[in-house]
DSSP file (Angstrom, degrees, kcal/mol; ACC not computed):
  #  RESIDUE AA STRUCTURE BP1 BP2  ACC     N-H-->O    O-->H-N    N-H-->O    O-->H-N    TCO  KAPPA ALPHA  PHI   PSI    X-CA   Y-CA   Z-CA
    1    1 A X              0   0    0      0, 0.0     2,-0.1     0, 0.0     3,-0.1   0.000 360.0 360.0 360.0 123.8    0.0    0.0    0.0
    2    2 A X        -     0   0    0      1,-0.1     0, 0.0     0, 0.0     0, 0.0  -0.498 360.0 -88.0 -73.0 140.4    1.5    3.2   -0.9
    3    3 A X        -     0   0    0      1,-0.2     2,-0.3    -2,-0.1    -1,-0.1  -0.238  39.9-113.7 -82.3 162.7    2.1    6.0    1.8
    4    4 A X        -     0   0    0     -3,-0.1     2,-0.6     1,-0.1    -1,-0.2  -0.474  37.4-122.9 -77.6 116.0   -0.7    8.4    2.4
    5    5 A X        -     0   0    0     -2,-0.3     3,-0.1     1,-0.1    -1,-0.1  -0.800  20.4-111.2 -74.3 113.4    0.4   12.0    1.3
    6    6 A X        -     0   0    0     -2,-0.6     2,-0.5     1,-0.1    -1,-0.1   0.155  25.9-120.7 -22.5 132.8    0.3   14.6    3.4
    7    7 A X        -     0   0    0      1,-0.0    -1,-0.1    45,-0.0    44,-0.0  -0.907  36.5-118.8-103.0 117.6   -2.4   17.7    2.8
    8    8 A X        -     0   0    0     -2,-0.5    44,-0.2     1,-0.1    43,-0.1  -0.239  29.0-106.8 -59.9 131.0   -0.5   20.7    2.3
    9    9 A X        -     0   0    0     42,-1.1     2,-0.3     1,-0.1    -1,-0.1  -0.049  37.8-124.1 -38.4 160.3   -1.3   23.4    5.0
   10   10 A X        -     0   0    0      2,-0.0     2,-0.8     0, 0.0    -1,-0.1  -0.837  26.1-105.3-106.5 164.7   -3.5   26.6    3.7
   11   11 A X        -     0   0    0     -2,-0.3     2,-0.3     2,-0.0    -2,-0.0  -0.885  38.1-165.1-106.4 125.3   -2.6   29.5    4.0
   12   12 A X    >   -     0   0    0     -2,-0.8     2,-2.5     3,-0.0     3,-0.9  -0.898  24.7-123.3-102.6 129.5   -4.3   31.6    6.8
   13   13 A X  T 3  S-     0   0    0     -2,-0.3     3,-0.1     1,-0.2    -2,-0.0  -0.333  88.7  -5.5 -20.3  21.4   -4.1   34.7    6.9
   14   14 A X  T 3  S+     0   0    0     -2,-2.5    -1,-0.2     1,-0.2     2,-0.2   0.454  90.5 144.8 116.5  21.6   -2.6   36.1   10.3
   15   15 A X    <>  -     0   0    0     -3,-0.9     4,-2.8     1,-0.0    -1,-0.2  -0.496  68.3-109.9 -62.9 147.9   -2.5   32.5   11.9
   16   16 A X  H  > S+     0   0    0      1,-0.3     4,-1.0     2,-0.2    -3,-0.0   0.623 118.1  55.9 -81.7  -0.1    0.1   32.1   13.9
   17   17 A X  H  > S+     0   0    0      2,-0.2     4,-2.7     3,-0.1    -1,-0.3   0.921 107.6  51.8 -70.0 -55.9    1.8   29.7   11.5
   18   18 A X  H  > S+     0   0    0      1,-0.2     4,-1.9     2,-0.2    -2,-0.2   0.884 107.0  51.3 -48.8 -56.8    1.5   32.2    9.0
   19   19 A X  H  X S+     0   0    0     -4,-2.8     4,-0.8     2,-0.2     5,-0.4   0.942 107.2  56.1 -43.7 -52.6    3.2   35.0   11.2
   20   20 A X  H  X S+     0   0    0     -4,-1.0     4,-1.1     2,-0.3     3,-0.5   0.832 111.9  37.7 -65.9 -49.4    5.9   32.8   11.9
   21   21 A X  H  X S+     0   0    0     -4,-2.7     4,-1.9     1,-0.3    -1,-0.3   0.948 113.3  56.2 -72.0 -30.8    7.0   32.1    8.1
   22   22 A X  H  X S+     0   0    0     -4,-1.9     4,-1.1     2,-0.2    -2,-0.3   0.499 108.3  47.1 -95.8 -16.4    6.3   35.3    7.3
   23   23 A X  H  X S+     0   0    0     -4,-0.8     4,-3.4    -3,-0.5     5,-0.5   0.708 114.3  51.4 -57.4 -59.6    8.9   36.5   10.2
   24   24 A X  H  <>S+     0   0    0     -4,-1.1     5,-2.5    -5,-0.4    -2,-0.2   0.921 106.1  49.4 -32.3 -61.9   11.2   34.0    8.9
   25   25 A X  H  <5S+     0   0    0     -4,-1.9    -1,-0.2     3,-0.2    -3,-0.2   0.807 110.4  49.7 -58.7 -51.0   10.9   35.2    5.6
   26   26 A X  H  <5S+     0   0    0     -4,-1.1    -2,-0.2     1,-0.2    -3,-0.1   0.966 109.2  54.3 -66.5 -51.4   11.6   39.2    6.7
   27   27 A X  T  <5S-     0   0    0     -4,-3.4    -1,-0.2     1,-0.1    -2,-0.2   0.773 110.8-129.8 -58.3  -8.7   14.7   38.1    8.7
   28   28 A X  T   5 +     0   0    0     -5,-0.5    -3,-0.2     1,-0.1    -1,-0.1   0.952  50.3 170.8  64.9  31.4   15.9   36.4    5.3
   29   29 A X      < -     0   0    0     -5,-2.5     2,-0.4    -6,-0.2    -1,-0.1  -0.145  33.4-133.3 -57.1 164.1   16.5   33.0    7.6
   30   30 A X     >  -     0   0    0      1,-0.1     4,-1.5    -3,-0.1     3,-0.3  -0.998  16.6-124.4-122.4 128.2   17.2   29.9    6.1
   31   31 A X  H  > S+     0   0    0     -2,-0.4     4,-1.8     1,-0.2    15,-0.1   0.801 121.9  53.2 -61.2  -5.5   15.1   26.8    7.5
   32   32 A X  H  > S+     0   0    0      2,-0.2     4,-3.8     1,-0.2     5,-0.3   0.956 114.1  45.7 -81.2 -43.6   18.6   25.0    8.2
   33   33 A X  H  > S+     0   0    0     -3,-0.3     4,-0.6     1,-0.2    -1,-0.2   0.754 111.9  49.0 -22.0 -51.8   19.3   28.7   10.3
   34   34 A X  H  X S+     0   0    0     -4,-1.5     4,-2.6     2,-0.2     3,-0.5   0.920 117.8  45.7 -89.6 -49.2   15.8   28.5   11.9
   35   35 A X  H  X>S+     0   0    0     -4,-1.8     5,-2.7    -5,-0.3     4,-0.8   0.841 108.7  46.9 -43.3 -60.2   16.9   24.7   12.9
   36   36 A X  H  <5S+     0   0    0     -4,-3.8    -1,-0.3     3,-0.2    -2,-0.2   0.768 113.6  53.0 -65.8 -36.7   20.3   25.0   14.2
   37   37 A X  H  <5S+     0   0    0     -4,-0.6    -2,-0.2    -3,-0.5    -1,-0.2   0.949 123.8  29.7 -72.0 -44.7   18.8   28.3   16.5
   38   38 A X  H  <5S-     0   0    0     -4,-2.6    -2,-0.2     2,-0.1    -1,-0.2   0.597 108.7-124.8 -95.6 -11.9   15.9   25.8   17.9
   39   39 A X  T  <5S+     0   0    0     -4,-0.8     2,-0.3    -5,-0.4    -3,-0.2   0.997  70.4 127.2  53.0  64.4   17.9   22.0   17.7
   40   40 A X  S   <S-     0   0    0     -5,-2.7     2,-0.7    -6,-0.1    -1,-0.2  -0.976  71.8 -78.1-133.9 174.1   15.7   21.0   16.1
   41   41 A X    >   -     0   0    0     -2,-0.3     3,-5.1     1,-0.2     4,-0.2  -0.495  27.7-138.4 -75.2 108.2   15.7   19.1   12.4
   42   42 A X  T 3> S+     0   0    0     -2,-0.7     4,-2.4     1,-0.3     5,-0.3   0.716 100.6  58.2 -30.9 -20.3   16.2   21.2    9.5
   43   43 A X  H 3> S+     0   0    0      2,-0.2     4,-1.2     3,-0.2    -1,-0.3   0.953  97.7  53.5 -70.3 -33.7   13.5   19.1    7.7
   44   44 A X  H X> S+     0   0    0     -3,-5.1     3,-3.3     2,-0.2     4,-2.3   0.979 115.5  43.1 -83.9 -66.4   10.7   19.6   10.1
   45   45 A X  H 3> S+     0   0    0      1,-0.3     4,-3.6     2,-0.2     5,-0.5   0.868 116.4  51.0 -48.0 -38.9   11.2   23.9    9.6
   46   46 A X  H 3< S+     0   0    0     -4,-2.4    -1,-0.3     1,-0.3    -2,-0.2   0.643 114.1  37.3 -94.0  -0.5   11.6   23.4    6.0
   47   47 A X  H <<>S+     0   0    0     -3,-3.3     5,-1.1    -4,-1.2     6,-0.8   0.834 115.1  60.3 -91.1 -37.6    8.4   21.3    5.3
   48   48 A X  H ><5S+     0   0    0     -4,-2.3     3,-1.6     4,-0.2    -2,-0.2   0.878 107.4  40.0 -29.3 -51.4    7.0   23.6    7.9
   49   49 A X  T 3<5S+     0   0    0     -4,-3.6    -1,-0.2     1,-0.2    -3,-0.2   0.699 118.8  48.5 -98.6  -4.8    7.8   27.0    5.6
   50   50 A X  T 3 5S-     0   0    0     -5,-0.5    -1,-0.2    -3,-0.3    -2,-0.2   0.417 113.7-127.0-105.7  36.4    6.6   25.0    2.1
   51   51 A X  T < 5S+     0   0    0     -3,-1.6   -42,-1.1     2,-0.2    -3,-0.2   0.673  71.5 135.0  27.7  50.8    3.4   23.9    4.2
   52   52 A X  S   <S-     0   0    0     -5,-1.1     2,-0.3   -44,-0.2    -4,-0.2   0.331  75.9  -2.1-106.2 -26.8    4.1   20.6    3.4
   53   53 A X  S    S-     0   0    0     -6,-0.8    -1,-0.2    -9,-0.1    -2,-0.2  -0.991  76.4-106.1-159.6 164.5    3.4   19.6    7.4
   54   54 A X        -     0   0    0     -2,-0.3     2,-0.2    -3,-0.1    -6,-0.1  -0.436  28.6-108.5 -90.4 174.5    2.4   21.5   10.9
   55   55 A X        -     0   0    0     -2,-0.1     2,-0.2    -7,-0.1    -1,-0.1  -0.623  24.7-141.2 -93.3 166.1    4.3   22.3   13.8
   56   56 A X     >  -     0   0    0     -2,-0.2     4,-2.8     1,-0.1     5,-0.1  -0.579  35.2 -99.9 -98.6 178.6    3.6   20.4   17.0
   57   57 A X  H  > S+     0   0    0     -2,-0.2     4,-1.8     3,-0.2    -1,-0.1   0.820 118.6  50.9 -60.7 -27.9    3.8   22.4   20.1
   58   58 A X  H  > S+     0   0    0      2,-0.2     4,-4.2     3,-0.2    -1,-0.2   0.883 114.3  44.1 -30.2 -71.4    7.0   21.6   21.3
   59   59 A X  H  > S+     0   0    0      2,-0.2     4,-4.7     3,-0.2     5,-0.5   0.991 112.1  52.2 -56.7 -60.5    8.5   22.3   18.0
   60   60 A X  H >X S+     0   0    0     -4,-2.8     4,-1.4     1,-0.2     3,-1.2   0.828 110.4  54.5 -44.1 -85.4    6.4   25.7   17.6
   61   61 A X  H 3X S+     0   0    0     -4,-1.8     4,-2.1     1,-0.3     5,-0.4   0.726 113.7  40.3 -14.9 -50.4    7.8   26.6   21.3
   62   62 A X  H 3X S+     0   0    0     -4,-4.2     4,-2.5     2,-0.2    -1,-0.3   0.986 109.9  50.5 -90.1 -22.3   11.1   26.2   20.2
   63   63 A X  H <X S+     0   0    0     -4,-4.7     4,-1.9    -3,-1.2     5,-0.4   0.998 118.7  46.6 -50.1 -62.1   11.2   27.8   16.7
   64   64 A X  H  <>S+     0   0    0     -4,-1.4     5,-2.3    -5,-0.5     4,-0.4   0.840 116.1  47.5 -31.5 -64.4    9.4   30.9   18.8
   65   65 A X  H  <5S+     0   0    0     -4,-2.1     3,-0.4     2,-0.2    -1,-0.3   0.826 111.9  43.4 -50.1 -43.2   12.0   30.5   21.4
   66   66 A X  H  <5S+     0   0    0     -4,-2.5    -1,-0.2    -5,-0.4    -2,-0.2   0.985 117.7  50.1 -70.8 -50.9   15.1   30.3   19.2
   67   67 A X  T  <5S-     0   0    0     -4,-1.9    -1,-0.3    -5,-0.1    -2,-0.2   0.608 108.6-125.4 -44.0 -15.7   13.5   33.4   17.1
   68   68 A X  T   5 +     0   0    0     -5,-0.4     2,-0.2    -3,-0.4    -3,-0.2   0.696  62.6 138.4  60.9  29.7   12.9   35.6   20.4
   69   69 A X      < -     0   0    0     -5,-2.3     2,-0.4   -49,-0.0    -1,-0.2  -0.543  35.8-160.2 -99.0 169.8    8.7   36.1   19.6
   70   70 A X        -     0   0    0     -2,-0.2     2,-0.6    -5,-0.0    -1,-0.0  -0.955  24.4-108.0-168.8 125.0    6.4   35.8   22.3
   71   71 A X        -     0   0    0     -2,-0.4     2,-0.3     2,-0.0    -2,-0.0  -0.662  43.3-175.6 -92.1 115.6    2.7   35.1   21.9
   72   72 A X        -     0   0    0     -2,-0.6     2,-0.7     1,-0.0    -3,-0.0  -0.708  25.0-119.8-111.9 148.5    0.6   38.2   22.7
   73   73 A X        -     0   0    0     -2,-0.3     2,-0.3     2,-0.0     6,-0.0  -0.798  32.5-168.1 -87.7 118.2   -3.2   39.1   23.0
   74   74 A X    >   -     0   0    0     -2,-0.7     3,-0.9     1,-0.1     0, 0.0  -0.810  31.7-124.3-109.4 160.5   -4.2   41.5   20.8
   75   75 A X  T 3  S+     0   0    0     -2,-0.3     4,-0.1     1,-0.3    -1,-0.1   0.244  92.2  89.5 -84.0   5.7   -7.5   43.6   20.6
   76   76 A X  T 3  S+     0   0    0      2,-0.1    -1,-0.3     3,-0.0    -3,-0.0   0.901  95.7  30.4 -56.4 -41.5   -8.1   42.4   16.7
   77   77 A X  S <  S-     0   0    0     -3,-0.9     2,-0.6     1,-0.1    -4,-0.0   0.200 114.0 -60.0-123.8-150.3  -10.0   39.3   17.8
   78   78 A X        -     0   0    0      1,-0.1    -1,-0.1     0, 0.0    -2,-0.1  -0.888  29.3-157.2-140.7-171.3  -12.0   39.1   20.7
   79   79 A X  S    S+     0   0    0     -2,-0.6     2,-0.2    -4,-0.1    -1,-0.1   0.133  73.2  31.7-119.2  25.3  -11.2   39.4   24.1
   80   80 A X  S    S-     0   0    0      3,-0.0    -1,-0.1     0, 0.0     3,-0.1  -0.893  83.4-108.1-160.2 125.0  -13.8   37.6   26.3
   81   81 A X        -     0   0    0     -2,-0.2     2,-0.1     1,-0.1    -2,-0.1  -0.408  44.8 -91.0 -67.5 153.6  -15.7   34.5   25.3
   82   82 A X        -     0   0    0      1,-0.2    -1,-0.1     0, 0.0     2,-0.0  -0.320  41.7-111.4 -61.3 129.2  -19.0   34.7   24.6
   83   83 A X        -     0   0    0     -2,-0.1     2,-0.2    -3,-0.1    -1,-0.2  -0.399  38.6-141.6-109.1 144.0  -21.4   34.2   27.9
   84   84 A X        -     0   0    0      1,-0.0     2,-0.6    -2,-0.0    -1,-0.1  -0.616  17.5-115.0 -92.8 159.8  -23.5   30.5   27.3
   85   85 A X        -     0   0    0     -2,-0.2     2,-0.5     1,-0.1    -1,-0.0  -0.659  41.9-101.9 -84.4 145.9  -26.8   30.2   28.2
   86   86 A X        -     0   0    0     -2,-0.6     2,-0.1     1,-0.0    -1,-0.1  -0.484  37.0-129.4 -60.9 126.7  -26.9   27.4   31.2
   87   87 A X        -     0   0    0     -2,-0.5     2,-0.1     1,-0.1    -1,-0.0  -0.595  28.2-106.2 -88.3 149.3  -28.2   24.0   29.9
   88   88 A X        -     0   0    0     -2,-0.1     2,-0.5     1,-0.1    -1,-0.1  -0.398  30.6-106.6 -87.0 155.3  -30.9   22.6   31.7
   89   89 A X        -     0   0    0      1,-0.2    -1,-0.1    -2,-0.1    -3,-0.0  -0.592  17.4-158.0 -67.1 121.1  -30.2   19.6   34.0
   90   90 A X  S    S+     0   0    0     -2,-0.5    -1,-0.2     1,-0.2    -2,-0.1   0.749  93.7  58.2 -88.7   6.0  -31.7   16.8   32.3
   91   91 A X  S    S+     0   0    0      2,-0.0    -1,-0.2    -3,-0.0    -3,-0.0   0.977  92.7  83.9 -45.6 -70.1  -31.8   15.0   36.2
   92   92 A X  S    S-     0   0    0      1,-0.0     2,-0.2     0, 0.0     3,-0.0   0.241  86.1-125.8 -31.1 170.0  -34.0   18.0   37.3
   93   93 A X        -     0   0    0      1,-0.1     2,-0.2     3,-0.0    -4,-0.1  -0.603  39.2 -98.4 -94.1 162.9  -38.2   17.7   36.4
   94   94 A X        -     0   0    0     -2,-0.2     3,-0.1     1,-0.1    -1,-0.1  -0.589  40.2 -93.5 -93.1 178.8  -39.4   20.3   34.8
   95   95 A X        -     0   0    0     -2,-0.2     2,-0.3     1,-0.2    -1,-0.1  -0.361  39.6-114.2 -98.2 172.8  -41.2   23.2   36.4
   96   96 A X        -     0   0    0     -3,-0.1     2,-0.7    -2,-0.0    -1,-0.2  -0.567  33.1-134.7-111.6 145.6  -44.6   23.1   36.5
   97   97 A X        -     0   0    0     -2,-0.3     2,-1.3    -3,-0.1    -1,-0.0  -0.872  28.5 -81.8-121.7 134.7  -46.3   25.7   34.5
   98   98 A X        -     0   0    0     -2,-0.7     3,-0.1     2,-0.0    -2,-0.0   0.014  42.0-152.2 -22.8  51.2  -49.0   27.8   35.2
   99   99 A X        -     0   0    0     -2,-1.3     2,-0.3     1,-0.1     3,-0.0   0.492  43.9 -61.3 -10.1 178.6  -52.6   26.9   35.1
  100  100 A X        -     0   0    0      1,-0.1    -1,-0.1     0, 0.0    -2,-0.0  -0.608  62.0-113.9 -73.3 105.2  -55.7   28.4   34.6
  101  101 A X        -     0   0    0     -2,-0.3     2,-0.4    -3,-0.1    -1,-0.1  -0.542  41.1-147.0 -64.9 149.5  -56.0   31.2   37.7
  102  102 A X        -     0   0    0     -3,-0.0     2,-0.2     0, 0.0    -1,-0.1  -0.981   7.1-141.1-178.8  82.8  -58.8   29.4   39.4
  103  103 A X              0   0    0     -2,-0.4     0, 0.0     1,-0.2     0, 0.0  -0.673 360.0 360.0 -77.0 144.2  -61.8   31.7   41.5
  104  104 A X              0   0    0     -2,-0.2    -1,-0.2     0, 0.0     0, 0.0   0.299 360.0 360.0-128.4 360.0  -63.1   30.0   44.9
């Protein structure tokens, strides 16, 4: 059985993969450069910058590290999750609903 080929990363748009080659790229690095700075193996950065595979975390953590970037919250996106409604317990009964008001 022949091996299963990898599905090339996309390119997003100001994902943090995307920042990271695009850093790469301005500092005019070489992936063997990016490698030797992080110890890690020139192969993994340089299928990494022809999106030919992702980084794991580990790997991301040290390319970041060997580069000197630091992962920051910015006010583009936003900056409190969204509040959920409480889901009902499905233990609980449900409440009894109001009848017919009732003269005596």
């Amino acid at each position: 059985m022949p091996a299963r080929k990898a599905r090339p990363a996309r390119k997003t748009p100001g994902s943090i993969s995307q920042q990271l080659r695009d850093i790469i790229k301005a500092r005019g690095m070489t992936a063997y450069a990016v490698a030797q700075a992080a110890e890690i193996d020139p192969s993994i950065v340089s299928r990494f910058l022809s999106r030919e595979r992702h980084l794991s975390g580990v790997t991301l953590d040290a390319v970041a590290d060997a580069l000197g970037l630091e992962l920051r919250e910015t006010r583009r996106g936003r900056t409190t999750a969204p509040k959920k409604e409480p889901r009902p317990n499905p233990v609980d009964p449900p409440e009894p609903s109001p009848g017919p008001a009732s003269e005596t």
